[in-house]
N, C-alpha and C positions, 0 to 999 in steps of 0.2 A: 800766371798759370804755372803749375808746378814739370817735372820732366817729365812725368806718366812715370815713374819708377815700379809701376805696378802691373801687370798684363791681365787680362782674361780673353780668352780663343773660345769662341762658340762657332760650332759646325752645323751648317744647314743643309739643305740638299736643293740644285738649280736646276731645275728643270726645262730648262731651252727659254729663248726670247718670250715667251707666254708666261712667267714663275714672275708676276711682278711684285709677290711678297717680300724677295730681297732687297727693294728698293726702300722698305719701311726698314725692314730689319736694320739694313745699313746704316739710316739718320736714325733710329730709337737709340743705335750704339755709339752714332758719334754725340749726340744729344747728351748720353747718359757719361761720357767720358770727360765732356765738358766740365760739367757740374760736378763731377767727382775725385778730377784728378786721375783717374786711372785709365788705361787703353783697352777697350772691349773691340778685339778683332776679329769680326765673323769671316771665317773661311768655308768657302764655298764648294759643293763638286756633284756630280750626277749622281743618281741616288744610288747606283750599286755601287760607287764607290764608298759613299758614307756607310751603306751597310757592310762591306769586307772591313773598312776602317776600323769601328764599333766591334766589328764581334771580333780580332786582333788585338783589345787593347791586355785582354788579360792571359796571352802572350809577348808579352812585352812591348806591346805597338804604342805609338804615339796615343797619348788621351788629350781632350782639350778639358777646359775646365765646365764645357758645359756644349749641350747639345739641342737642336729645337728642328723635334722629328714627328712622324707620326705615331699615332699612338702604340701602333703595335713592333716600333722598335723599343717598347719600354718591356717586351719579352725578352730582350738584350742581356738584362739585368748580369748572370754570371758573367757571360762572356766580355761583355765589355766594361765588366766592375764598376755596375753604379752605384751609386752611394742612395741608399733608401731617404726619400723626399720627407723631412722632417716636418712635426706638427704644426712650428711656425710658418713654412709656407704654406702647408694645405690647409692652413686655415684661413688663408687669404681666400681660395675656392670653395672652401663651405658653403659659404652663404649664396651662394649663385648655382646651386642643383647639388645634391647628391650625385648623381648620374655623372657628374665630371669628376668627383671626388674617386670613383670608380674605376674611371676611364682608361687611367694609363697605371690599373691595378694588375699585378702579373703575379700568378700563384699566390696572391693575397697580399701582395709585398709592394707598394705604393712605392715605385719606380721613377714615376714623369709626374710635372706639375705642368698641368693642362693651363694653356694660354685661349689657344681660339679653340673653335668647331666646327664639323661639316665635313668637307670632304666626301661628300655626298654626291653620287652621278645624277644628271636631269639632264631633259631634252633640252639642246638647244637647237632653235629653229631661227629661219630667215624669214621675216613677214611678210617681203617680196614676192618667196616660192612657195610659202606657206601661209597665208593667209589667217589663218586656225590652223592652232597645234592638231599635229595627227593625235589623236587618244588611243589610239590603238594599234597593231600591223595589220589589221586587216582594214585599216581606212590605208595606208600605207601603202600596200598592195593595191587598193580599188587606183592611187592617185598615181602609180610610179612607173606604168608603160608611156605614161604623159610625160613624164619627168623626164624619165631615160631616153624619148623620142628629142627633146631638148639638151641632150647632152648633159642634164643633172645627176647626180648618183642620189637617189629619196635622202638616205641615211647611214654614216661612217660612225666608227666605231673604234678603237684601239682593240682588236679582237685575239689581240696574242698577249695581252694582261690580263691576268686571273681576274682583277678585281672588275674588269668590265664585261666581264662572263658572269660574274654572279648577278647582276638582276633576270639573265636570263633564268639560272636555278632555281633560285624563287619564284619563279613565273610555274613552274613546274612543281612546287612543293617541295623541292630540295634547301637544305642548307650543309656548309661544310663542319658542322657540328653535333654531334648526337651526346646527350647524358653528360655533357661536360670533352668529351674525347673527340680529336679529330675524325670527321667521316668524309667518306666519298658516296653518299646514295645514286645507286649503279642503276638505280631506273629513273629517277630524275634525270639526273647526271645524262645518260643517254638522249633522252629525250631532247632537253637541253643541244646539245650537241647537233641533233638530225635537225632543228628546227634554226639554228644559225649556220648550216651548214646550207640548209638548202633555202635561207634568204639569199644567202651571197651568192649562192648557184643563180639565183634570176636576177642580179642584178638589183635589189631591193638594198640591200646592207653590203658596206666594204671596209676591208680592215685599212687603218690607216696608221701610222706612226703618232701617238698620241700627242708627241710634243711639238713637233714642226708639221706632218702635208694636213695630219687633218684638222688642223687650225688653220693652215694656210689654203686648204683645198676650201672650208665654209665660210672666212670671210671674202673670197674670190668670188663666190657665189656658182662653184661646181659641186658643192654638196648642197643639200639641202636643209638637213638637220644633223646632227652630231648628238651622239651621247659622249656626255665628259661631265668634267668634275667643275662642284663648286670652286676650286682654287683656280679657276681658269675663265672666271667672270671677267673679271678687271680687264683681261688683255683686250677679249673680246667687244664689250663694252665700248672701250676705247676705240676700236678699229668699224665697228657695225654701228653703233649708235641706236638711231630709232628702228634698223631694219631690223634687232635681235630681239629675238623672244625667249622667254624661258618656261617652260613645261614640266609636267612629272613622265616617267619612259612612258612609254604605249603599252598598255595591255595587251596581253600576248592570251586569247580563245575566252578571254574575260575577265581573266589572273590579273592583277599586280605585278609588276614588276617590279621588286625592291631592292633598292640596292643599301650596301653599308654605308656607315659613316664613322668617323673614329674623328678624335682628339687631334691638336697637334701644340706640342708643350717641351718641355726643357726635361734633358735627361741630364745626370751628372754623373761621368765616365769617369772610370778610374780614381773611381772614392773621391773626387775632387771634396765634397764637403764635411771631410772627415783633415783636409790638407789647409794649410795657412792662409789659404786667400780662401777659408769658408764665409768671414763675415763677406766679402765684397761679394760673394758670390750671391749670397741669401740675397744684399740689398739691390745685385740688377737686378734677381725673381722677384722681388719684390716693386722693382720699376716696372717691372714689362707687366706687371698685374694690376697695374694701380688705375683708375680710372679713365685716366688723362691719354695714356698710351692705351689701353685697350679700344678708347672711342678712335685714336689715332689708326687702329687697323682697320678699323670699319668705315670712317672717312676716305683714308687714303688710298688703300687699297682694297676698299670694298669685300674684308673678310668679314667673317660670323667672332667676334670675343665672345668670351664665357663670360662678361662680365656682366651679371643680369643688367645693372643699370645704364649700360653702354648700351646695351644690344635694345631698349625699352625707347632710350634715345633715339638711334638709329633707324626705327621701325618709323618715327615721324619725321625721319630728315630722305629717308629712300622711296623709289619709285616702284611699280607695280612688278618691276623685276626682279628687283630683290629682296623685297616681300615675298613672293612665289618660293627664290631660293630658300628664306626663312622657315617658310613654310613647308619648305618638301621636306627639309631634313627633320621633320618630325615625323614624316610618314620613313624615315629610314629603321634601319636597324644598325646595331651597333659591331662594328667588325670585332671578332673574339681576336685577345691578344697574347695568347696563350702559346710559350715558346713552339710547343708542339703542333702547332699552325702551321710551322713554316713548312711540312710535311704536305699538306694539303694543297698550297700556294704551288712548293714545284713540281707535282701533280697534274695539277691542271693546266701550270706553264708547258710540262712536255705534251700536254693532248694538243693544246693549243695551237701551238707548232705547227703539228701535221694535219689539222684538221682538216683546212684547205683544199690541199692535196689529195689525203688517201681518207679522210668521210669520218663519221661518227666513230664506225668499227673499231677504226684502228685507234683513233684519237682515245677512246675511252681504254683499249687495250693498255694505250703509253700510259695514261693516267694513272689504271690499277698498278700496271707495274713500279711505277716510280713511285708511288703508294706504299706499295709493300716492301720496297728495297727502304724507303724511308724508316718504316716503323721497323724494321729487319727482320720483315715475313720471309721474305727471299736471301 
């Protein structure tokens, strides 16, 4: 075997002991370094770090030669000078949906080359405390002075992330998109707001730190159910076994509650394939696409590939749970990844905050204004 005289650095983002997508990530790179002679070194770090990282590079910050984010850091694009995703890789994703080919499109400018999918929030329940999923919050509420008499909390939440706010918005007929243009709808939006505001007031819903208590509060079995993400099957899985269930959220007066879903795929920072190591770079995109590693995620670590024939596979090797997961993310909708987004995100990040505390009113107040400070109303 040769020195490795060659390097590629791909950045991913770790999200606490539950993130056990890097554990694939890790052997797909030592696998692909074997066979290739070259050193593919995934470096790792919490996700606001990889997002300050990324939009510094075109300040002169470190870039690595490649990056495997979610979709809507493929809005990146100026700041963290990626190099536009050539026809030879996206045409490895043609043939498996248009809808991916899409996915990590920003201002019309194909950014990311989509690997899996999902990312999708569902209920997860314990069949122990839960016997049948709730479908609704008002079976939730009929079941949860029982629960909370036992020391249970019904249902947690990561309730200071945007994105586990939004299926409540859509429960209400909100989304953060109007006509193409970042929006806040101020009567949804409100609504939204008074109706998670006053679960948690009885004890129904509690915000939890999405990557360590309220994983550790529901396999303990002091929560009862959780909303989280598709990427957080695996851990669970592992740790609950036959006690976990999986569901779509609860209906909230008879509404849906939908949440997003987006892509999660390889950006290339800092013009990397415009720079000497472009052919090595095509051919790890080109590994991490290929049949054999795509079924590799869906085995090992129980994610969703875009690769239709993986995922077709997959469907007859999985059990009734993650079928369901297959299944919700088609009832999702697709998160906009449109730089001007991110206007909206810390929006509702500062309502968030204070919801708690000082109620709808205010929360919505902090909302508008860091709204309008964003778009430079104020």
């Amino acid at each position: 075997m040769g020195s490795h005289p060659k390097k590629l650095v791909i950045w991913h983002e770790f999200d606490g002991p539950g993130d056990t997508s890097i554990e694939l990530l890790e052997r797909l790179c030592r696998e692909y370094s074997r066979q290739n002679d070259i050193q593919v070194i995934p470096e790792v770090m919490n996700i606001s770090e990889l997002v300050t990282r990324l939009n510094t590079v075109a300040e002169g910050g470190e870039a690595p030669q490649m990056a495997l984010v979610p979709a809507d850091m493929a809005g990146f694009g100026e700041k963290a000078k990626y190099s536009e995703v050539p026809d030879e890789l996206l045409s490895l994703v043609a043939p498996h949906g248009f809808d991916f080919l899409q996915s990590m499109r920003s201002e019309g400018i194909a950014y990311g080359l989509p690997v899996l999918t999902g990312n999708h929030l569902v209920l997860y329940y314990n069949r122990e405390i839960y016997p049948e999923p709730p479908g609704s919050w008002e079976e939730i509420e009929d079941s949860g002075d029982g629960l909370k008499k036992k020391g249970i909390i019904p249902v947690a939440a990561d309730l200071r992330e945007p994105y586990w706010f939004i299926p409540f918005l859509t429960a209400f007929g909100g989304w953060p998109m109007s006509e193409g243009a970042p929006s806040l709808p101020k009567s949804e939006m409100k609504r939204a707001l008074h109706y998670v505001r006053t679960r948690m007031d009885r004890g129904l819903l509690a915000s939890m730190n999405g990557s360590t208590e309220l994983l550790e509060g529901f396999i303990a079995g002091e929560v009862g159910a959780i909303i989280c993400g598709e990427w957080i099957y695996n851990h669970l899985d592992r740790h609950m076994k036959n006690k976990l269930g999986v569901a779509r959220l609860p209906s909230i007066q008879g509404c849906p509650s939908i949440s997003m879903s987006s892509a999660i795929g390889l950006v290339f920072p800092g013009y990397s394939l415009e720079s000497e190591l472009q052919e090595e770079i095509v051919s790890f995109a080109t590994f991490m696409l290929s049949a054999e590693s795509q079924m590799k995620w869906g085995t090992e670590v129980q994610r969703i590939p875009v690769h239709s024939k993986a995922r077709e596979k997959l469907k007859d090797l999985t059990d009734g749970n993650r079928r369901s997961l297959t299944t919700l993310l088609e009832e999702s909708r697709s998160m906009p990844i449109e730089p001007a987004m991110a206007s909206v995100w810390e929006a509702v990040r500062a309502g968030l905050q204070i919801l708690p505390e000082e109620g709808e009113e205010s929360a919505w107040s902090a909302m508008d204004q860091q709204f309008k400070q964003s778009a430079g109303v104020l």
